[in-house]
DSSP file (Angstrom, degrees, kcal/mol; ACC not computed):
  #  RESIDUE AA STRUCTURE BP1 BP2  ACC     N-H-->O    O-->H-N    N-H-->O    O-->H-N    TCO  KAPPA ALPHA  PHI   PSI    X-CA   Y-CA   Z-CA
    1    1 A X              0   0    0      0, 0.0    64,-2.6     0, 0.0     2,-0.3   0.000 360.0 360.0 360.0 143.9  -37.2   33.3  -43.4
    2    2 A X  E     -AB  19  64A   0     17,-3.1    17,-0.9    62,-0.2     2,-0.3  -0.779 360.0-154.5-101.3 139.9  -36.9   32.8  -47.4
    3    3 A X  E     -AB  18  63A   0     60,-2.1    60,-1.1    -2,-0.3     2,-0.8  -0.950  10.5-175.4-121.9 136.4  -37.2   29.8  -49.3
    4    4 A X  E     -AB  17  62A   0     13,-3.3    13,-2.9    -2,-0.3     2,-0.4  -0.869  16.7-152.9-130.3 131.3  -35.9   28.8  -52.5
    5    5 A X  E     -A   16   0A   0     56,-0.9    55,-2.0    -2,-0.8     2,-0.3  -0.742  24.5-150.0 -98.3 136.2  -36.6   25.5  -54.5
    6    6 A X  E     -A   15   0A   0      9,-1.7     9,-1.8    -2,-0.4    53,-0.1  -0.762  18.0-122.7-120.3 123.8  -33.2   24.9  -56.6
    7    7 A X        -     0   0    0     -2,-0.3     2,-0.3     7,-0.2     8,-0.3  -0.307  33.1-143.6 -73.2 168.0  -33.9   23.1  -60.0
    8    8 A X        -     0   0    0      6,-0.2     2,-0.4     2,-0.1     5,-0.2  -0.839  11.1-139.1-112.2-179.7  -31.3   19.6  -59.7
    9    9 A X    >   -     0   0    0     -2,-0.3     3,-1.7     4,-0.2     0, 0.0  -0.941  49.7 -31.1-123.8 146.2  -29.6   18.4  -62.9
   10   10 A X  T 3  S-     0   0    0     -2,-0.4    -2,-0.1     1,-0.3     0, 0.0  -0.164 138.3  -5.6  44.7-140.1  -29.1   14.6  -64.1
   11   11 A X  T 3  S+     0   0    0      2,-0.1     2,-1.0     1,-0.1    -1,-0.3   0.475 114.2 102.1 -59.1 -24.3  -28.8   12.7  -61.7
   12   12 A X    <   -     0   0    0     -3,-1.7     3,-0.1     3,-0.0    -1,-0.1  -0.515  66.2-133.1 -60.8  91.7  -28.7   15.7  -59.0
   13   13 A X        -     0   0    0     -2,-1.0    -4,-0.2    -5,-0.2    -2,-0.1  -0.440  27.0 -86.2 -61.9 142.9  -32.2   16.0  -57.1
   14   14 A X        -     0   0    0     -6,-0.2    17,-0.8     1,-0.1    18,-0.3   0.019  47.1-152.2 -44.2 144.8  -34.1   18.9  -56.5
   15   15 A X  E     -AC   6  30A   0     -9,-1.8    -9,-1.7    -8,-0.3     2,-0.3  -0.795  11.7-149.2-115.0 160.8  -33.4   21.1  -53.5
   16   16 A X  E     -AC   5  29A   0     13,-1.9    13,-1.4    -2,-0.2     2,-0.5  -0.999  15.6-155.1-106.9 121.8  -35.0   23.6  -50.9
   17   17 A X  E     -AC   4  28A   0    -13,-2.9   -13,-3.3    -2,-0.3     2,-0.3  -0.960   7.3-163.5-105.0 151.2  -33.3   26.2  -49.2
   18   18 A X  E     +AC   3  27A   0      9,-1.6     8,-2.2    -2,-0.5     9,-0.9  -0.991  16.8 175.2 -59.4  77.4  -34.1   27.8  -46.1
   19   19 A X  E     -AC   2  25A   0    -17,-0.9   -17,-3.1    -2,-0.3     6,-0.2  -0.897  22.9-136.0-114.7 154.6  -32.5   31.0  -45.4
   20   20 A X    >   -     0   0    0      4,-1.2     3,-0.8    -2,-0.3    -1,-0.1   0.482  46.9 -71.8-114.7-145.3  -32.9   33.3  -42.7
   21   21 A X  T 3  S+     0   0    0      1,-0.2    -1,-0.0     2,-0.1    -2,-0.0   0.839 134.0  46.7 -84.1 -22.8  -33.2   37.6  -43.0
   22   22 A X  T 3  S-     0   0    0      2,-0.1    -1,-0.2     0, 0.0    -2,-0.0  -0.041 121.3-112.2-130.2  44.7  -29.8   38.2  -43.9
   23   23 A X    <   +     0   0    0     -3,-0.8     3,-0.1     1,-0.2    -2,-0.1   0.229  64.3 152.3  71.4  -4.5  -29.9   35.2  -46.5
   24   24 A X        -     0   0    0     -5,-0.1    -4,-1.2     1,-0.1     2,-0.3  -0.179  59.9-100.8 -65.1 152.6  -27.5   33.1  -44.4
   25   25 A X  E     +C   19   0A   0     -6,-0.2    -6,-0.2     1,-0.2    -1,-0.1  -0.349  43.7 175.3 -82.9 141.3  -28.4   29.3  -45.2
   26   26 A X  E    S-     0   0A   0     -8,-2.2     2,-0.3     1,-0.4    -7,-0.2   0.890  70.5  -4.7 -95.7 -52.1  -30.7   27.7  -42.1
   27   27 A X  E     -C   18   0A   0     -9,-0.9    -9,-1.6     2,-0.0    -1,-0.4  -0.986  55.9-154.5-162.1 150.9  -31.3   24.3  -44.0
   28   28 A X  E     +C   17   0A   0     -2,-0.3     2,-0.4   -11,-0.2   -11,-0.2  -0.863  30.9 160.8-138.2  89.7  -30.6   22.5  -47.2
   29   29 A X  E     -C   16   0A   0    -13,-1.4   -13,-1.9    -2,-0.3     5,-0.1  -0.959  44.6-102.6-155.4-171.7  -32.8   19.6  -48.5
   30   30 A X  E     -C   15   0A   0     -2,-0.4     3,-0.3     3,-0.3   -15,-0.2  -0.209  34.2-131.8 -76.0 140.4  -34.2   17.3  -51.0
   31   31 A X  S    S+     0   0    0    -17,-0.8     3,-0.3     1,-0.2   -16,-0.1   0.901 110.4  48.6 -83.1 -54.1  -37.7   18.3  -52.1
   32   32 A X  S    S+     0   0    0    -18,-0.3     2,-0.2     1,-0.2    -1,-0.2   0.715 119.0  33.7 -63.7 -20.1  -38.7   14.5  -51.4
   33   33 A X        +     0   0    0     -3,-0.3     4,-0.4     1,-0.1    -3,-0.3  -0.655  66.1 138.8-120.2  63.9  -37.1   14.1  -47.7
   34   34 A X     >  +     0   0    0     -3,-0.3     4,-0.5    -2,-0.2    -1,-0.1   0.004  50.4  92.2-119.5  25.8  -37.5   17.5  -46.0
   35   35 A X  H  > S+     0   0    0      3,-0.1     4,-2.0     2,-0.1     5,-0.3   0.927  85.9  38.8 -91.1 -54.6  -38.4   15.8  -42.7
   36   36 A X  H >> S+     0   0    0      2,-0.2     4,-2.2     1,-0.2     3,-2.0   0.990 117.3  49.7 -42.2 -67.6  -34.9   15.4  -40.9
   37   37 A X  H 3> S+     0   0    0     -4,-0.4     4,-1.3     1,-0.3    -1,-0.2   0.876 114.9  55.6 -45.5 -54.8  -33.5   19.2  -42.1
   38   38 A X  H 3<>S+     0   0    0     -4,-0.5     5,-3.5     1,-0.2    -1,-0.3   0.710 110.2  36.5   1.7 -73.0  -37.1   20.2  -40.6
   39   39 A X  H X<5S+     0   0    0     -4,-2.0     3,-1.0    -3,-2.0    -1,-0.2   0.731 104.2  63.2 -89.6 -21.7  -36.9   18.8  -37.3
   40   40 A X  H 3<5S+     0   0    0     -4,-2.2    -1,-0.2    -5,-0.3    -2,-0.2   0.994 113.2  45.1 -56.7 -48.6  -33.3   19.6  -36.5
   41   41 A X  T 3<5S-     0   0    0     -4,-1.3    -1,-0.2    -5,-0.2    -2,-0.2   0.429 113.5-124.6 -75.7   3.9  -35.1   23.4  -37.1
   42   42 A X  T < 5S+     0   0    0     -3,-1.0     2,-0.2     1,-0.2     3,-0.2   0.684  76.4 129.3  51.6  33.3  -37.9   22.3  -34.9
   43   43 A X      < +     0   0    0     -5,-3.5    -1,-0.2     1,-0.1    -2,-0.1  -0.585  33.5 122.6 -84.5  55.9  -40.5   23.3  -38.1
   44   44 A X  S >  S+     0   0    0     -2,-0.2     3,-1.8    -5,-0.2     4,-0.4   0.741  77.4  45.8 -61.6 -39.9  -42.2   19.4  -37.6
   45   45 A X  T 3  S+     0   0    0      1,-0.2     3,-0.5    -3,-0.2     4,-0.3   0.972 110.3  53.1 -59.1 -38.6  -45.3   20.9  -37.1
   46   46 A X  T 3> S+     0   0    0      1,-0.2     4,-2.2    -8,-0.1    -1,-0.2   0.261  80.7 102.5 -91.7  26.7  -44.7   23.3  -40.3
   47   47 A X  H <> S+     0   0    0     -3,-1.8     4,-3.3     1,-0.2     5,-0.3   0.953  86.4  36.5 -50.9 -64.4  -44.0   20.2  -42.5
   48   48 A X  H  > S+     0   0    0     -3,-0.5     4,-0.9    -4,-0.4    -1,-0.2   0.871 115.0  56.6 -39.3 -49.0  -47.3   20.2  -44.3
   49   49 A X  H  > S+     0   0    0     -4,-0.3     4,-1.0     1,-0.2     3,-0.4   0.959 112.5  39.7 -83.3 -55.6  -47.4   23.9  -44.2
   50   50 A X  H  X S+     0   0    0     -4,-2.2     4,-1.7     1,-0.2     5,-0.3   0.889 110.7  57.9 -53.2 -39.7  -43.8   24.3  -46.3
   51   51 A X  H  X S+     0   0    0     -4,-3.3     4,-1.9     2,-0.2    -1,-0.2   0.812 102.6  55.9 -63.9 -23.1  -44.5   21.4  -48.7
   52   52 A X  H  X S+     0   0    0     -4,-0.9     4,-0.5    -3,-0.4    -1,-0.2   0.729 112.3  42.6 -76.9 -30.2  -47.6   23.1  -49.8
   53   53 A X  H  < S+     0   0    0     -4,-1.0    -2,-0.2     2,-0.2    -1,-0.2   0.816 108.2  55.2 -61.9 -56.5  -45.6   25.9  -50.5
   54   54 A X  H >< S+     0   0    0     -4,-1.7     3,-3.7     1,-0.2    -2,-0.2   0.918 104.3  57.0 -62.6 -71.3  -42.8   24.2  -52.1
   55   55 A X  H 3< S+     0   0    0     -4,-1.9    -1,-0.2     1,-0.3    -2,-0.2   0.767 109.5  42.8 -48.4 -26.1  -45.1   22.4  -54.7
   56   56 A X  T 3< S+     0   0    0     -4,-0.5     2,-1.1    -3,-0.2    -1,-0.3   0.418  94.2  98.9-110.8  -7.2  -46.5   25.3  -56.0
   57   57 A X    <   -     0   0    0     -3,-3.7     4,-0.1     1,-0.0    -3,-0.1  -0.485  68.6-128.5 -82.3 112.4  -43.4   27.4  -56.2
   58   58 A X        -     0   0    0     -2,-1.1     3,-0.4     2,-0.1   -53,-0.3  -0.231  39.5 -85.4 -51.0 143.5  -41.4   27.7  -59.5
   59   59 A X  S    S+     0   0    0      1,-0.2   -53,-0.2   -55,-0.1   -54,-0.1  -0.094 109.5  12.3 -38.5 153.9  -37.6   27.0  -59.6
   60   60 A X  S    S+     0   0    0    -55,-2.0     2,-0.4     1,-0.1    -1,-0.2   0.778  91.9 134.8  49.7  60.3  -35.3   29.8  -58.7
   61   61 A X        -     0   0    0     -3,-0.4   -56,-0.9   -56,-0.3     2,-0.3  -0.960  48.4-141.8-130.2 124.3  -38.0   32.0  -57.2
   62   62 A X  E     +B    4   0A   0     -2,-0.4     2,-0.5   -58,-0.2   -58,-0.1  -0.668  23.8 175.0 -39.7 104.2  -37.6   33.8  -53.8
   63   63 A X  E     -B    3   0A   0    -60,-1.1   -60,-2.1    -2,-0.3     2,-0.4  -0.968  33.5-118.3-131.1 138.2  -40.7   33.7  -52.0
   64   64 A X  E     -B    2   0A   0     -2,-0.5     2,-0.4   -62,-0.3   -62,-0.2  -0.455  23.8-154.9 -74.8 104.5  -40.6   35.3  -48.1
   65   65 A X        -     0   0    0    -64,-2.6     2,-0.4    -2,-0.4    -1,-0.1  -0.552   8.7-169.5 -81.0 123.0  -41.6   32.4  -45.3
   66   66 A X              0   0    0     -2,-0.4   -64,-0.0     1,-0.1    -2,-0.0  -0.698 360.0 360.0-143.3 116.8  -43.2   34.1  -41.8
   67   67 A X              0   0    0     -2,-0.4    -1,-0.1     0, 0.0   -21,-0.0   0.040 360.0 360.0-123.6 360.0  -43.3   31.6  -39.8
């Protein structure tokens, strides 16, 4: 699994994607609310674990999930 956090613009809030090995998108959400998109994928446990991730990642950087 990939993730990439996606700068937003104005009024547009930041995003995360989720995408899987052959880049199709798994989940799409807001760097403040990632709990719903999360659980649908049944990551709840790996909330903590992503967010930690997320904060420290620069915009538009690919960085490789194994989860």
């Amino acid at each position: 699994m990939y993730i990439i956090k996606v700068r937003g613009v104005a009024k547009i809030p930041d995003y995360i994607q989720l995408r899987d090995d052959k880049f199709a998108l798994l989940a799409y959400f807001r760097v403040d609310r990632p709990e719903k998109s999360l659980a649908k994928m049944g990551l709840t446990d790996k909330i903590d674990y992503i967010m930690s991730i997320v904060k420290d990642l620069p915009f538009g950087k690919i960085l490789k999930l194994d989860i």
